[in-house]
C-alpha positions in Angstrom: 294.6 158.1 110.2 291.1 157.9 109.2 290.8 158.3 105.6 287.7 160.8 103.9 283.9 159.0 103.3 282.1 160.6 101.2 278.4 159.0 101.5 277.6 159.9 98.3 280.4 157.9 96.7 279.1 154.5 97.9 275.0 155.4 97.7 274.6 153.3 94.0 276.3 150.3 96.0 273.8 150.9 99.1 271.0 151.4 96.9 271.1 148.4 94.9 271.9 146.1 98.2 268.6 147.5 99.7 266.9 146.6 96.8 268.3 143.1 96.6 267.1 142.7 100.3 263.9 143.9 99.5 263.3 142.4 96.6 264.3 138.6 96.5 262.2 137.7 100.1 259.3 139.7 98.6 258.7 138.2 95.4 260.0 134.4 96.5 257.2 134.6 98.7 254.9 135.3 96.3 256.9 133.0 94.3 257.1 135.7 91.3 260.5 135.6 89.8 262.7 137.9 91.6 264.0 139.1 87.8 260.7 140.9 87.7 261.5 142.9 91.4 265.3 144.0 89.7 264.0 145.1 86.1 261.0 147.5 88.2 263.7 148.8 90.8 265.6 149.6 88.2 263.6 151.4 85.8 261.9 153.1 89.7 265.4 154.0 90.3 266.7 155.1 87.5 267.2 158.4 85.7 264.1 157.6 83.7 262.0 157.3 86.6 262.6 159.2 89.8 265.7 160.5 88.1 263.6 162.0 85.7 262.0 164.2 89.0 265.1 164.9 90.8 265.1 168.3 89.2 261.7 169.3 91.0 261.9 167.3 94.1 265.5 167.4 95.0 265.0 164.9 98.4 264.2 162.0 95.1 268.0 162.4 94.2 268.8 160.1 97.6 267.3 157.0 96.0 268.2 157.2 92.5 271.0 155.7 90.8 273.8 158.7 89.5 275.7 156.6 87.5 273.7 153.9 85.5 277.5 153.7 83.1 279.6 152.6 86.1 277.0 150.2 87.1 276.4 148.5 84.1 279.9 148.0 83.7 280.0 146.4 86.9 276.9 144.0 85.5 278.1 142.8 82.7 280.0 140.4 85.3 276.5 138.7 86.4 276.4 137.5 82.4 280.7 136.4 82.7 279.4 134.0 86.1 275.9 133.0 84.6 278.2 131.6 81.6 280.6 130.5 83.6 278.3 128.0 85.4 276.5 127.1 82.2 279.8 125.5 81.0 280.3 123.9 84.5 277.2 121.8 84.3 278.2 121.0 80.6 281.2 119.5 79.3 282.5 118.8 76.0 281.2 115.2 75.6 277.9 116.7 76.3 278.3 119.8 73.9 279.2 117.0 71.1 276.2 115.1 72.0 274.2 118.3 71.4 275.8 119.6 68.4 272.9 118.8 66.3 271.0 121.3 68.6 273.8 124.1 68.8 274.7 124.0 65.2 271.9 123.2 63.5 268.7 124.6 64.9 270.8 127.1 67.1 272.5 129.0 64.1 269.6 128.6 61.5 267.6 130.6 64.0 270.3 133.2 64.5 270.5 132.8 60.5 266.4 133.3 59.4 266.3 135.7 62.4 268.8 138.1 61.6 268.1 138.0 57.8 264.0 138.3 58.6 264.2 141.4 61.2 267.0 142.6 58.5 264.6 142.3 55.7 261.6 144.3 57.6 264.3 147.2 59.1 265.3 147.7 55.1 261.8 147.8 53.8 261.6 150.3 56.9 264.2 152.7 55.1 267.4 151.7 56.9 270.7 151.2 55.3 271.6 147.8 54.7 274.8 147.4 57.1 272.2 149.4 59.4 269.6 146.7 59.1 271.7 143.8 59.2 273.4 144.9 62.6 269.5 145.0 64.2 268.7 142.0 63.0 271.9 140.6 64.7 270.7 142.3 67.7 267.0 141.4 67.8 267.7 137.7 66.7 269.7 137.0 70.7 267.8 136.2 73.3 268.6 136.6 77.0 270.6 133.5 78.3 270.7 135.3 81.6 266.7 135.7 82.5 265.6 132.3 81.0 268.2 130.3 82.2 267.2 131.1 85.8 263.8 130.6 85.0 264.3 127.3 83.7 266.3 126.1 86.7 263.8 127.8 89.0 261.2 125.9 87.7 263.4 122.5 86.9 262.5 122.6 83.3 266.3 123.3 82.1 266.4 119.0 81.6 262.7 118.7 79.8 262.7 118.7 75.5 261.9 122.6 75.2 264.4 123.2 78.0 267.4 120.9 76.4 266.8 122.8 73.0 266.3 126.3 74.7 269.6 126.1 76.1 271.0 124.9 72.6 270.4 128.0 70.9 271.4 130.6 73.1 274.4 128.5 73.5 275.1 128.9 69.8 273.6 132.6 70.0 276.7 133.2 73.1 278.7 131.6 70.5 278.1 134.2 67.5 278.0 137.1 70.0 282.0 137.5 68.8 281.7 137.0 65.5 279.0 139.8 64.9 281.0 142.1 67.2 283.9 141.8 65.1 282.0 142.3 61.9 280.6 145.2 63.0 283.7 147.2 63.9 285.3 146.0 60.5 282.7 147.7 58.6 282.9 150.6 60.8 286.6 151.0 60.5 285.5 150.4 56.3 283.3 153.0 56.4 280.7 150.6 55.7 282.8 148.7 52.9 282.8 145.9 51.7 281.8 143.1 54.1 284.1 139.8 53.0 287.4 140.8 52.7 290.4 139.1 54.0 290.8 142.3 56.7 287.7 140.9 57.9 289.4 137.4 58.2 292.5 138.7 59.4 290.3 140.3 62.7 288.7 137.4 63.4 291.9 135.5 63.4 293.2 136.9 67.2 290.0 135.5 68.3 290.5 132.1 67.0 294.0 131.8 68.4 292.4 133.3 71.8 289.9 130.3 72.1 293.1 128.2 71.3 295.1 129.0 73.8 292.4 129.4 76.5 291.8 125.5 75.5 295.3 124.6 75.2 295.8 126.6 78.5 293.2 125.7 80.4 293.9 122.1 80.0 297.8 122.2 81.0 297.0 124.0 84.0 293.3 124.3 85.4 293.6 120.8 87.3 297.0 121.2 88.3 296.7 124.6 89.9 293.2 123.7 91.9 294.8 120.4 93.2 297.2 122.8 94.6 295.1 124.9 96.3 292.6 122.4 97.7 295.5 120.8 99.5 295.7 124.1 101.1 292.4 123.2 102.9 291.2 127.2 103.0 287.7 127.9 101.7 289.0 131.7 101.2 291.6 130.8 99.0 289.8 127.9 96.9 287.0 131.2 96.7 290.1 133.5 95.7 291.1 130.8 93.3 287.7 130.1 91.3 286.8 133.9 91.0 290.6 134.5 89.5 289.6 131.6 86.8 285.9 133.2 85.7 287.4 137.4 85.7 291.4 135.7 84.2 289.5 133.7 81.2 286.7 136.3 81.0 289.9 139.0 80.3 292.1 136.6 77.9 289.0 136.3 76.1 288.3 140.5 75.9 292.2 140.5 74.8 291.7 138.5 71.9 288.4 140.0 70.8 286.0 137.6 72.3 283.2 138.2 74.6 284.1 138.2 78.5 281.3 135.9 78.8 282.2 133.6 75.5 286.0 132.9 77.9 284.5 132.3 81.0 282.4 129.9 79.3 285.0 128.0 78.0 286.7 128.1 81.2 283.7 126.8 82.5 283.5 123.9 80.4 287.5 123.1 81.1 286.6 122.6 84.8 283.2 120.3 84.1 285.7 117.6 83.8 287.9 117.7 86.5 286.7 116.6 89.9 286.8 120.0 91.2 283.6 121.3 89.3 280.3 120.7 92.2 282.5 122.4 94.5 283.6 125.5 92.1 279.8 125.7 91.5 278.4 125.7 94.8 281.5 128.9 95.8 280.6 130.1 92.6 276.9 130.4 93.0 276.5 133.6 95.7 278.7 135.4 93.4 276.2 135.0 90.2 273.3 135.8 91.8 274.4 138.7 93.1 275.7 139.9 89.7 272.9 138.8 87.6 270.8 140.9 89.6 272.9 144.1 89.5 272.5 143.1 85.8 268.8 142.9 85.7 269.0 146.2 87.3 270.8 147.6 85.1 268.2 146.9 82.0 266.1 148.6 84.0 268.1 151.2 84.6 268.4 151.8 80.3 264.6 152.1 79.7 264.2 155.6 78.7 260.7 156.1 79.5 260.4 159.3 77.5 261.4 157.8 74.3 258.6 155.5 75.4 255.9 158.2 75.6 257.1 160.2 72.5 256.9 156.9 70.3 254.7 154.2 71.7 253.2 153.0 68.4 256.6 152.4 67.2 258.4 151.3 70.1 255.4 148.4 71.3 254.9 147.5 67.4 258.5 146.9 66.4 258.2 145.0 70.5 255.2 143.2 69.5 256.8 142.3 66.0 259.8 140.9 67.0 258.3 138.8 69.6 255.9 137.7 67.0 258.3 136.4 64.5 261.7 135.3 66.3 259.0 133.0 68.5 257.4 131.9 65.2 260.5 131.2 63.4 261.6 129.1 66.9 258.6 127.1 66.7 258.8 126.0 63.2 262.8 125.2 64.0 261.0 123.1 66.4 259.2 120.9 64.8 261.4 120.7 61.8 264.0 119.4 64.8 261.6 117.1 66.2 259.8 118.4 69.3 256.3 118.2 70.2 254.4 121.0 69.1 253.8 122.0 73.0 257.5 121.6 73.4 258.4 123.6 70.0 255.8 126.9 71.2 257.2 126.8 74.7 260.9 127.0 73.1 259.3 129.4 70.8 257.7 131.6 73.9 261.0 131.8 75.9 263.2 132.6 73.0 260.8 135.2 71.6 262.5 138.3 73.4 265.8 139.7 72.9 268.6 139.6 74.9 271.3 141.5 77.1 273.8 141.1 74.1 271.5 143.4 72.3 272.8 146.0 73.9 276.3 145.6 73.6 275.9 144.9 69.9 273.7 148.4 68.9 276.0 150.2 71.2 279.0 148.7 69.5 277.4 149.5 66.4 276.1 153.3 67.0 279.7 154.1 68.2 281.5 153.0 64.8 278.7 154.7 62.8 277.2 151.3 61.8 273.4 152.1 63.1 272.3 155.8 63.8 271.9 157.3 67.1 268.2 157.8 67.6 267.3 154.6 65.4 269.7 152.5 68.0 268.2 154.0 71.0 264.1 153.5 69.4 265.5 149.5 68.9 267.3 149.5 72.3 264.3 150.6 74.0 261.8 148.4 71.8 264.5 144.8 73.5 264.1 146.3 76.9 260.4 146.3 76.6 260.5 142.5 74.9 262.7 141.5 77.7 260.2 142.6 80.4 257.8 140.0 78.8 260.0 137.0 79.7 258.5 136.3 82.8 254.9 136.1 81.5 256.1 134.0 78.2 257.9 130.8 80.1 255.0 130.8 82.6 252.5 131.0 79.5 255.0 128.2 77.9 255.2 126.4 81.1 251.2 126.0 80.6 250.8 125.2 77.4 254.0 123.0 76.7 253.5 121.0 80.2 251.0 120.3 83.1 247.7 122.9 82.8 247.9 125.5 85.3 251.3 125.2 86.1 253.5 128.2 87.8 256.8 128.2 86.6 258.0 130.6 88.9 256.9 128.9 91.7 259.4 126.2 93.6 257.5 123.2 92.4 258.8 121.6 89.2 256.6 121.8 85.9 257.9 118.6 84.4 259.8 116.0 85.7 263.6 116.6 84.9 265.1 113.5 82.6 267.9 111.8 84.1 270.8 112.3 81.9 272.9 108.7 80.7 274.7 107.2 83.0 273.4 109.3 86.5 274.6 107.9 89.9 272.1 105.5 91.4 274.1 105.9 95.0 276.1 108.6 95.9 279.0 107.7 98.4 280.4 110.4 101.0 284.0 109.4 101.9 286.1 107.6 99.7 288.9 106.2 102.2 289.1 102.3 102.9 285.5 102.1 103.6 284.2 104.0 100.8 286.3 102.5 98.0 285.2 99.0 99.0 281.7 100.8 98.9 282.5 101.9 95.2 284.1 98.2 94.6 281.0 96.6 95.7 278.4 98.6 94.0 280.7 98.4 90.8 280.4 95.0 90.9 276.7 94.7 91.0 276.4 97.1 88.2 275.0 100.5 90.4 276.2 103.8 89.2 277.5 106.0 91.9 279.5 108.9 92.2 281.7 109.6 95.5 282.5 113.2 97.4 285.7 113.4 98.9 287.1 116.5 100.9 290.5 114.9 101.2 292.6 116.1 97.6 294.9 113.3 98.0 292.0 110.9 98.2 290.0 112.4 95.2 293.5 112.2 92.9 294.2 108.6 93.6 290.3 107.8 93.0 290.3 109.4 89.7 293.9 108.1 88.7 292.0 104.5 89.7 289.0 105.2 87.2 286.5 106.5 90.1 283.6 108.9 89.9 284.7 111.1 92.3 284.2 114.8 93.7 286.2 117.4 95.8 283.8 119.3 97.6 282.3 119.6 101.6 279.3 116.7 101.9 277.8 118.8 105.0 276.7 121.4 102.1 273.2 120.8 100.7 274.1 122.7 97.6 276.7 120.5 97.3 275.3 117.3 97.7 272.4 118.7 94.9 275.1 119.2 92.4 276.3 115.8 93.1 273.3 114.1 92.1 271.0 113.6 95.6 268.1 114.9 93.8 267.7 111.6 91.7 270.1 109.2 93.3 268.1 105.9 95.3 270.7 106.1 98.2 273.4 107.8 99.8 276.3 105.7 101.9 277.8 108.2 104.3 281.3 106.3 105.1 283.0 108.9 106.6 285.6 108.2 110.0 284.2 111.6 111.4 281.2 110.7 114.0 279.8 114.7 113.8 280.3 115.1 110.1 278.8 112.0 109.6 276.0 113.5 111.6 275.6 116.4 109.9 275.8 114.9 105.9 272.7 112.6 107.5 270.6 115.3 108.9 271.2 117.6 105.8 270.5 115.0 102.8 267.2 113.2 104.8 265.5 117.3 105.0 266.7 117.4 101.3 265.0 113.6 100.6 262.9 112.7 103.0 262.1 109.5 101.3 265.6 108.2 100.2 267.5 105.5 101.7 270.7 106.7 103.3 272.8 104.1 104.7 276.1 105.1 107.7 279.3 104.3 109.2 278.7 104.4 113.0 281.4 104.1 115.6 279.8 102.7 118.0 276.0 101.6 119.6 275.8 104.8 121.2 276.6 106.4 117.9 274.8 104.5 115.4 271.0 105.4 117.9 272.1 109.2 117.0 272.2 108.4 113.4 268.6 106.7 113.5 267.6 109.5 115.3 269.0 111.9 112.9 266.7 110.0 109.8 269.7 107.5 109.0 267.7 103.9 107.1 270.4 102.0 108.7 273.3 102.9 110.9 276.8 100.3 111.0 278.4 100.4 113.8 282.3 99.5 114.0 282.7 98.1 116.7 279.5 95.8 116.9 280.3 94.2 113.2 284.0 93.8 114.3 282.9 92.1 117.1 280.4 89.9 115.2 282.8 89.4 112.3 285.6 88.1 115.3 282.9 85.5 116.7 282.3 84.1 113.1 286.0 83.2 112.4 286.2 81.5 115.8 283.3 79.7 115.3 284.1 78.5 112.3 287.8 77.7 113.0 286.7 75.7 115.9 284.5 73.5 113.9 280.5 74.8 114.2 279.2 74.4 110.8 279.5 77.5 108.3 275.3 77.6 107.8 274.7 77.6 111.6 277.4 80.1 112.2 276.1 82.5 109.6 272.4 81.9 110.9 273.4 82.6 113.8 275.5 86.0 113.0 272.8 87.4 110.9 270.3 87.3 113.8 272.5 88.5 116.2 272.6 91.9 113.7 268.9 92.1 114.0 268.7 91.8 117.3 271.1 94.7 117.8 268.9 96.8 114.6 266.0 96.3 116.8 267.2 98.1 120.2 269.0 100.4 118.6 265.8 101.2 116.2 264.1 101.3 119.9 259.9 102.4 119.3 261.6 106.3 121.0 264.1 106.7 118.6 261.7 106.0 115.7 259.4 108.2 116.8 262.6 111.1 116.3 263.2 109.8 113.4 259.2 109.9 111.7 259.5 113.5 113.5 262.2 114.7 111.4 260.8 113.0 107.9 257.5 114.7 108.7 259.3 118.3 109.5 261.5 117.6 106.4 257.7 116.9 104.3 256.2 120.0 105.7 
C-alpha cells in the first residue's frame, strides 16, 4: 500500500538541494567561495527575505524555507563532521607539539577578548553576567567558514594558517566550559559565579571526555578492523558516520559540545591506520552539512532588526571586528609571527562564530542576557560573519603573494611539509611492497604504504610500518596519503587493471612525479607507459633475466661480465617497450593532465 506524500513536508529538503546544485558549480567557476552562495540563499530564502513577502505575494511561500528551527537543528551536524575531520588530520603528538599555540595564544585571546567586549557591553549599561556572556560570544570565531577557506586556498600549513587553527581549536575547546557556566548562573539566578555547584557541573563533563578517551582507545581500532574485513564500502560508511553522531551524543550526555566529542573521536582515529580512508567517506557527508549550516546563518539574519537599528547593529559589527582582529594581531607578534602573518591571523579571526549563537541562545533562555539585547548581538555576528570571505582574501594579500585570490584553486603560499612526510608512497604492501618498504628503509626514504587488504595493514603496523587501509584507485585518497608532496609513488600491486587505474589517477594528479609499477608482463608493462607510468617492471621479463644470471654465473662466466651483460639486456627491453608511439601517449596524457 502506497503510503500519503505530502509535497509540502519535504519542500525545505528540495529547496536547499536546489540551492546546493545551484550554487557550488556557480561560484567555483567564478572561483568565489561557495560559503558566500549558502549565507545569500539563505538570508533570499528565508523568513526575513522572501518570507517576509509571503503574506502579499502568496506564490513566494513555494521557495522559502517554513521551518528555519528544524533546519538548523539538522546543521549543527555540518559543525559535528567539520570537527570531526579537524581531529582526523591531527593527532595527539601533534596537539602536544602545538600546545604552546592552543594554550597560550589560543586562550589569552578568548581571555582579553571576552573580558574587552565585556568591558565595552558594561560601560554600554548591561548587567555584568549579561556582559560577560557576550563577550564569550563575540570573542569565537567560526572554525567552520575559515577552515574551508584555508584548505581551499592551501594556506591551513603556512605560519598564519598553523596559528589560526590553534585558537579556534582552543576556542572549540572553551565552547563547554562557558555553556556550562552560563546555565549555573541561570539556575543561580545570576549568583554567585565560583562556587563548588559550579565545579560539581563541570565535573560530568570531565568524566565524559574520560571515558570517550578511555573508550575510544579500547575499542575504535578493534571495531574498524572488523568491519574492513567485511570488504563493504556501505558498511565501513555505516560504520564511520555511527562513530562522528555516537561520540558527538556521549559528548551532549555529559554536557559537552556535539562537536567538542566528535572531535575527540576524531583525534582517536588519526592514529590508527584507518584514518585517510574514514576521511575520504567522511568528506561528502561534511560538505553537505556545512552548507545546510551556512544556510542556516543565513536563514537567522533578521533583516528588519537590521533596518530598525543599523547604526547600532554595523557599529557594535564594525567594533568587534576591529578589536578581536587587533587583539589577534598583537597575540601575534607577541607569539612570534611576522607581522604579515600576525594581521592575516588577525583578519580571519576577526568575526564571530557559529558558537555565538548557541551561546546567546543558551543564555537568553536561562535569563542570563535579555531577549531583544541577544537578538541586536545575534544579528550584529551574522553580519561579521558575512565579512569572512573578504577578510582571508584581504589576509591572503597582504600576509602572502600581492594579488593573490584565496578563493581561487591555486595555492597562496606554498604549504610546509610537516616532520617526517613520506618521500615515496608505496601502493600494495604484499611480498613486493614490503621489500619495497625494506629497501627504501634502508636507504633512509620516508614512505608511507596504502593497503586495501586489513590483514595486510595489521601485520604491517604490528611490524613498525607506515601503513594505510584505504582504496589507492581514489584520488582523494591518495591526497590524504601524502601524493601531493611525495617524489615517487611504487604501485606494487598483483592486480594488472588496478594497477592501471592507481597509474592513470596519480600521473593527472602529478603530472611531473616519478611513479614507478609492477607489470605482469611486456604486453602489460607498454599499457603502463602508456598510461604515464616513469618505468613499468615486468614479472616475467626480470624473472627471466634474473634465471639467466644465476646460470651464468654457476657455469663459470665472470660475475662483472654477467651483470654487464644483464643490465643491458633491461635497457634494451626499456627501449621497445618505451617505443617513440607509446611516448607520444604518454606526453599526451602529461600535457592533458597540465592543461
Amino acid at each position: 500500500m502506497a503510503a500519503d506524500v505530502s509535497p509540502g513536508e519535504y519542500k525545505d529538503v528540495v529547496l536547499f538541494l536546489a540551492t546546493a546544485g545551484v550554487v557550488v558549480p556557480l561560484f567555483r567557476r567564478w572561483r568565489i567561495s561557495p560559503i558566500l552562495g549558502f549565507l545569500g540563499a539563505g538570508v533570499l530564502l528565508g523568513p526575513f527575505g522572501l518570507g517576509a513577502l509571503a503574506a502579499t505575494v502568496p506564490w513566494l511561500s513555494m521557495v522559502t524555507i517554513e521551518s528555519p528551527g528544524d533546519v538548523a537543528q539538522l546543521a549543527e551536524f555540518g559543525v559535528v563532521f567539520l570537527l570531526f575531520m579537524i581531529g582526523l588530520e591531527l593527532s595527539w603528538e601533534r596537539l602536544r607539539l602545538m600546545r604552546r599555540y592552543v594554550f597560550g595564544m589560543g586562550a589569552l585571546q578568548v581571555g582579553l577578548c571576552s573580558a574587552a567586549i565585556a568591558t565595552v557591553a558594561v560601560w554600554f549599561g548591561q548587567p555584568l553576567q549579561a556582559a560577560a556572556a557576550i563577550g564569550a560570544a563575540l570573542a569565537l570565531s567560526s572554525t567552520a567558514m575559515v577552515m574551508p577557506l584555508l584548505v581551499e586556498s592551501k594556506r591551513q600549513h603556512s605560519q598564519a594558517g598553523r596559528a589560526t587553527f590553534a585558537v579556534l581549536l582552543f576556542q572549540d575547546l572553551a565552547v563547554a566550559p562557558i555553556l556550562i557556566t552560563l546555565a549555573v548562573i541561570g539556575s543561580r539566578g545570576g549568583g554567585d559565579l565560583f562556587s563548588p555547584r559550579l565545579l560539581l557541573a563541570i565535573a560530568p563533563a570531565a568524566l565524559g571526555v574520560l571515558a570517550l578517551v578511555v573508550f575510544g582507545r579500547l575499542l575504535l581500532r578493534p571495531m574498524m578492523r572488523s568491519v574492513a574485513k567485511a570488504k563493504s564500502e556501505e558498511l565501513f560508511m555505516a560504520a564511520s558516520l555511527l562513530i562522528v553522531i555516537g561520540a558527538g551524543l556521549v559528548a551532549a550526555l555529559t554536557g559537552l559540545s556535539m562537536a567538542l566529542g566528535a572531535f575527540i573521536a576524531g583525534l582517536l582515529l588519526a592514529e590508527t591506520e584507518y584514518r585517510h580512508e574514514v576521511e575520504v567517506t567522511i568528506e561528502p557527508f561534511k560538505g553537505l552539512l556545512l552548507g545546510l549550516f551556512f544556510l542556516s546563518i543565513g536563514i537567522g539574519l533578521d533583516l528588519s532588526l537590521l533596518v530598525q537599528k543599523p547604526v547600532v547593529i554595523l557599529g557594535m559589527a564594525a567594533g568587534a571586528l576591529a578589536l578581536v582582529g587587533g587583539v589577534v594581531f598583537i597575540l601575534g607578534l607577541a607569539f612570534g609571527l611576522k607581522p604579515r602573518k600576525a594581521l592575516e591571523a588577525g583578519l580571519l579571526l576577526a568575526a564571530g562564530g557559529e558558537f555565538a549563537f548557541v551561546i546567546l541562545d543558551t543564555a537568553m533562555n536561562s535569563g542570563v542576557v535579555g531577549r531583544e539585547a541577544g537578538r541586536t548581538v545575534l544579528v550584529a555576528a551574522t553580519v561579521t560573519m558575512f565579512c569572512i570571505p573578504a577578510l582571508a582574501a584581504l589576509g591572503a594579500r597582504l600576509g602572502g603573494r600581492p594579488g593573490a585570490n584565496p578563493l581561487a584553486s591555486t595555492p597562496v603560499e606554498p604549504a610546509e611539509p610537516a616532520p617526517g612526510e613520506p618521500a615515496v608512497l608505496v601502493v600494495g604492501y604484499g611480498r613486493v611492497g614490503r621489500l619495497v618498504g625494506d629497501m627504501l628503509g634502508r636507504h633512509d626514504i620516508p614512505w608511507v604504504a596504502a593497503e586495501r587488504d586489513p590483514r595486510l595493514v595489521e601485520a604491517g603496523r604490528r611490524a613498525g610500518a607506515a601503513i594505510f587501509y584505504g582504496d589507492a584507485s581514489r584520488a582523494e585518497f591518495l591526497r590524504r596519503c601524502g601524493l601531493e608532496t611525495a617524489r615517487a609513488v611504487v604501485v606494487t600491486m598483483d592486480n594488472p587493471e588496478g594497477n592501471e587505474v592507481v597509474v592513470a589517477t596519480a600521473r593527472e594528479l602529478r603530472p611531473d612525479m616519478v611513479i614507478v609499477v609492477r607489470a605482469r608482463d611486456a604486453r602489460h608493462a607498454k599499457r603502463l607507459y602508456e598510461l604515464g607510468a616513469t618505468d613499468a617492471v615486468p614479472e616475467t621479463i626480470e624473472a627471466s633475466l634474473q634465471l639467466s644470471e644465476a646460470a651464468l654465473v654457476d657455469i663459470g662466466i665472470p660475475m662483472g661480465l654477467v651483470i654487464a651483460s644483464i643490465h643491458e639486456r633491461r635497457d634494451e627491453f626499456r627501449k621497445e617497450l618505451n617505443r617513440p608511439e607509446a611516448l607520444g601517449g604518454r606526453r599526451r596524457l602529461r600535457d592533458g593532465a597540465k592543461g
